[in-house]
Each structure stands twice: as structure tokens, then as C-alpha cells.
N, C-alpha and C positions, 0 to 999 in steps of 0.2 A: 504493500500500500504506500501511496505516496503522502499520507496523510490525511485530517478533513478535507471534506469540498468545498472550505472557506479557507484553506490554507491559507490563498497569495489574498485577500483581501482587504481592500484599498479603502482607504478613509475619506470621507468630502471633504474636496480643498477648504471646505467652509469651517471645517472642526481645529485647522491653525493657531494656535494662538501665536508662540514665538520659540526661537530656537535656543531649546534647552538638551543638551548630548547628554546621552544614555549613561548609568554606573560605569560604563567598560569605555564611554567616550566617542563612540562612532555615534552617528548623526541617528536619531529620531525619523518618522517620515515627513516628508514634503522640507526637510531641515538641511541645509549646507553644511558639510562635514567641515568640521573645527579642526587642527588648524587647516587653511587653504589647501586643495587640493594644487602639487605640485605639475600636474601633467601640460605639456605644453608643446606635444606632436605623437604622433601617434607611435614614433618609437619608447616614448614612455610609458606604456602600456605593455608591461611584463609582466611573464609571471603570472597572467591574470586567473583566478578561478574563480568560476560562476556557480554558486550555491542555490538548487535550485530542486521544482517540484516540474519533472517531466513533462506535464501538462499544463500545470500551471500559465494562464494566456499572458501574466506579464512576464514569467521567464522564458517563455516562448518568444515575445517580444524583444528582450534582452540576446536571447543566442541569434535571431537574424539579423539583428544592427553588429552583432560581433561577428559574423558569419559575412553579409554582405562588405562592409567595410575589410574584410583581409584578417581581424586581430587574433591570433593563437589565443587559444585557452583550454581550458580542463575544469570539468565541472565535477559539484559534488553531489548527490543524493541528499534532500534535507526534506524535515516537514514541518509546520506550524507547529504552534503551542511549546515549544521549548528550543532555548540558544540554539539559533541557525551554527552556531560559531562555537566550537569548545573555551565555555568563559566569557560566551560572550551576552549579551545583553536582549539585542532583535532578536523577534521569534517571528518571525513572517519570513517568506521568499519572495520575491531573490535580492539576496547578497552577494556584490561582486566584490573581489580582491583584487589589489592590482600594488604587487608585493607587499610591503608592510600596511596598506593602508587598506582601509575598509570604507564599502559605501554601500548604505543600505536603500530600498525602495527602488523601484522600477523606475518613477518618474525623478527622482534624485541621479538614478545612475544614469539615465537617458542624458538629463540635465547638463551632465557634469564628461561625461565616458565622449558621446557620440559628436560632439561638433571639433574633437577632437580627433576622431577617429576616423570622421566623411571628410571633415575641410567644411564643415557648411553648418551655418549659423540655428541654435535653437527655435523654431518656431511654437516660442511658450504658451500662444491660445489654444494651436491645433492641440498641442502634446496633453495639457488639461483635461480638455474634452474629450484626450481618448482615453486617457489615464481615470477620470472622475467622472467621466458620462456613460461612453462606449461603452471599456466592459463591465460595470456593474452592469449597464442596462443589458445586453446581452444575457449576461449571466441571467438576471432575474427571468429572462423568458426561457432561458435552459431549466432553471431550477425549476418554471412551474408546468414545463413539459412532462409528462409521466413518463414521455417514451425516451425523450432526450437524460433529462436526469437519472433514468436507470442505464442508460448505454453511458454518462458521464462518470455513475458512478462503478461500474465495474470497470470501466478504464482504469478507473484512481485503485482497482486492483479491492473490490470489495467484495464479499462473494455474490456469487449470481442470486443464490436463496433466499438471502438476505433480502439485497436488494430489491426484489419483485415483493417481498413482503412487505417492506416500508417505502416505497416510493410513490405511493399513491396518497398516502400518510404525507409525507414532505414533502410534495411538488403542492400545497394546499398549506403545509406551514411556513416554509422557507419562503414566500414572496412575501408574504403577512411582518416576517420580522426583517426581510429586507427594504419595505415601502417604509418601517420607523427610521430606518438610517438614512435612507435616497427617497426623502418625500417626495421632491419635484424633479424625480429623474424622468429625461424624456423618454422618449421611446427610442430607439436603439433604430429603426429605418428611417426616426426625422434625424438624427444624426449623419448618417449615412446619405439623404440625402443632400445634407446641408455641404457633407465632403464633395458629391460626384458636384455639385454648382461649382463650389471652388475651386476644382480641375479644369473647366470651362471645357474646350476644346482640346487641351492637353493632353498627351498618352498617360500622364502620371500628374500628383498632384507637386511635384517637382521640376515637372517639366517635359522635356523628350527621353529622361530617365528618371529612377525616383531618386525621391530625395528621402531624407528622413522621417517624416511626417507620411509618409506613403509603407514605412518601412513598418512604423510602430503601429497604425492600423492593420496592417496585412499582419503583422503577427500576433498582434491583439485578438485578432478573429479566427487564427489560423487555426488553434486547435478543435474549435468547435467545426469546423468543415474537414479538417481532418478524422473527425470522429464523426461525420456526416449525420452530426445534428439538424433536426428541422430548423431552428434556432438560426443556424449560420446559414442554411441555405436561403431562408425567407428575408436574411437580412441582406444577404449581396444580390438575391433577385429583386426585394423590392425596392432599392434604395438605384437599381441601375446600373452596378456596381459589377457587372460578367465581366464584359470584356475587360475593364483594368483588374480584376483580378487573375482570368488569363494570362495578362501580362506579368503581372508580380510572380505569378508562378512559373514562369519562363525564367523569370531572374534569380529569384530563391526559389528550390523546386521545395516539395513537401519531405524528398528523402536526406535532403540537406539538414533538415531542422530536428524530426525524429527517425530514430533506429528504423531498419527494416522491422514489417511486422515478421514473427514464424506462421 
């Protein structure tokens, strides 16, 4: 098991107050790692291992900005609810290392790892929206699928007995306690298509290749259409959204990002 199915779960940018570093020192989420991060070309980025949950959609996200960019790394098997880190503080995934230093959160290491890593500047609205809108909002139509949520969760390695027995139970409780966290989260295809408008005519939302903002949506969604949820497919059919992801899939293929299946 790779852990709960809330392992990688993201907090609303709105729950911020201010940057206060963990017991052990490494950054909080949505928090800028204390002291300054030193990186300042992409040969600085050694050593890197990524701590992470297999399926998890923001470490998913994380290994095709590391994958498309060129950056060596080695990742670790980790799960929520206790130090990603031996000693260490964060109990969520993913945690990158990048030698002695630590950076925790998807959108902190995006933040910090990738405009160094592409050569191309952050685009802090889009990256929010898909870090604080996207995949909650996705998630919550996974979670309240009966058919998705049991293919989600025996992916996450749960047994099959199990899960037919209580997913019918939780696809009816888990949106209920996820609308108290993301009261005005939108729907996950106005999203989607508020991206395909600002692609315009573009092959990518980067341009005539993608850029990063193209990278962290495609992997954001990737493993729910890898595990060919309804979820993922209703979102890139409704929102317009086939052919650029034909595209992204030409670029990063699927066997790139996860193992061969047996």
C-alpha cells in the first residue's frame, strides 16, 4: 500500500497564515525554505531524491517536471501520516532533496526546483489553480465515483474485498468532509476550460512547446487517466482538452512517468 487516499493532500492557499519552519527546520507548506534556497542552474540540482507516493497526482507532477527538464534523481517509497524523512518533521508527499537540503510540498518545490530546471519563469496564478483548484477538484469527483474510487483504491494497493465492501460507504462520505475544506471549489471542467481559452490557438499552453504550466496540469491529471478513471476522462473530454493532451503524451509518454504494468 502506498498509504491513505488522502496521503498527498493539499491545503487552500487561503488557510496561510505566515512562514513558520517545522521542529527539524525544513519549510511548512505553501512556506519558503529558511535559509534561501542556494540553486542557481540546473547543475545545482544533485543528488536529488524524490520522496514520494507512486500515484500520488502531485508526485506525479513533480517526477514529469524532473523527467521532462533532463534532472537525475532516485526516488523513495513514502506514505502520509508519519516523517516522510527519518527525523524528520513533514508527513505529507512529496519531498524533494536536492543534497543536504530539503523542500517540502508540490507547489513549494515547483516554486523553487522548476524555473530553474526549464530556464523559464514561474507562472504563480496558473501553478495555484492547479495546485488549490485542479486537483482537489478532480479528486473530489474520483472520491465520489463508486466505480473510480474503488479502481483508485486498489491501485493504492488495498484489497479488492475490502474495497467493494466500503466504497459505496465512502464515495457518499469523503465529498461530504471534503466540501468542509474546499467550500467554493469549482468544478474541475470550469477549470479546464478556463486553461484550453488561455492556450488560444497555441499547441500548448506554453506555446509551440510546453512550458511548465502545461507540464504541472498534465501531470496533475495524469494518474487518474492512467488508471482510466471516469473522472479524468470526463475532464479532458469536457473541458476540450484531446488533442493537447495527445500532444503532452507524445512529449512525456505514460511509460516515462510509471513502471511497466505485469
Amino acid at each position: 500500500s502506498q498509504g491513505t487516499l488522502l496521503q498527498h493532500r493539499v491545503v487552500p492557499s487561503s488557510s496561510f497564515v505566515g512562514a513558520m519552519p517545522l521542529p527539524d527546520g525544513t519549510n511548512g507548506e505553501k512556506e519558503d525554505p529558511q535559509p534561501s534556497l542556494e540553486w542557481k542552474s540546473k547543475d545545482d540540482l544533485k543528488d536529488v531524491v524524490l520522496y514520494q507516493g507512486l500515484l500520488s497526482p502531485p508526485c506525479v507532477k513533480i517526477r514529469c517536471h524532473l523527467i521532462h527538464n533532463g534532472v537525475a534523481f532516485t526516488t523513495k517509497p513514502a506514505s502520509a501520516g508519519k516523517p516522510i524523512k527519518p527525523g524528520g518533521s513533514y508527513k505529507k508527499v512529496p519531498v524533494l532533496t536536492v543534497g543536504n537540503r530539503t523542500v517540502n510540498d508540490s507547489y513549494v518545490i515547483v516554486k523553487h526546483m522548476v524555473p530553474i530546471a526549464s530556464g523559464q519563469p514561474l507562472n504563480e496564478e496558473w501553478e495555484q489553480k492547479i495546485t488549490y483548484k485542479l486537483q482537489p477538484s478532480i479528486e473530489l469527483e474520483c472520491f465520489g465515483n463508486v466505480s473510480d474510487l474503488s479502481k483508485f483504491a486498489c491501485a493504492m494497493g488495498f484489497p479488492k474485498c475490502i474495497v467493494c465492501c466500503i466504497a459505496p460507504t465512502m464515495s457518499k462520505k469523503l465529498p461530504v468532509n471534503f466540501r468542509k475544506t474546499y467550500p467554493d471549489l469549482p468544478a474541475a471542467v470550469d477549470i479546464g476550460k478556463e486553461f484550453h481559452t488561455a492556450m488560444g490557438s497555441s499547441k500548448f499552453f506554453g506555446g509551440e512547446q510546453p512550458g511548465p504550466v502545461d507540464i504541472s496540469y498534465y501531470g496533475t491529471c495524469l494518474t487518474f487517466m492512467y488508471l482510466k478513471l471516469e473522472c479524468g476522462h470526463n475532464h479532458i473530454e469536457g473541458a476540450g482538452l484531446k488533442d493537447w493532451w495527445q500532444r503532452m503524451e507524445a512529449v512525456i509518454p505514460t511509460d516515462k512517468i510509471f513502471p511497466p504494468k505485469k
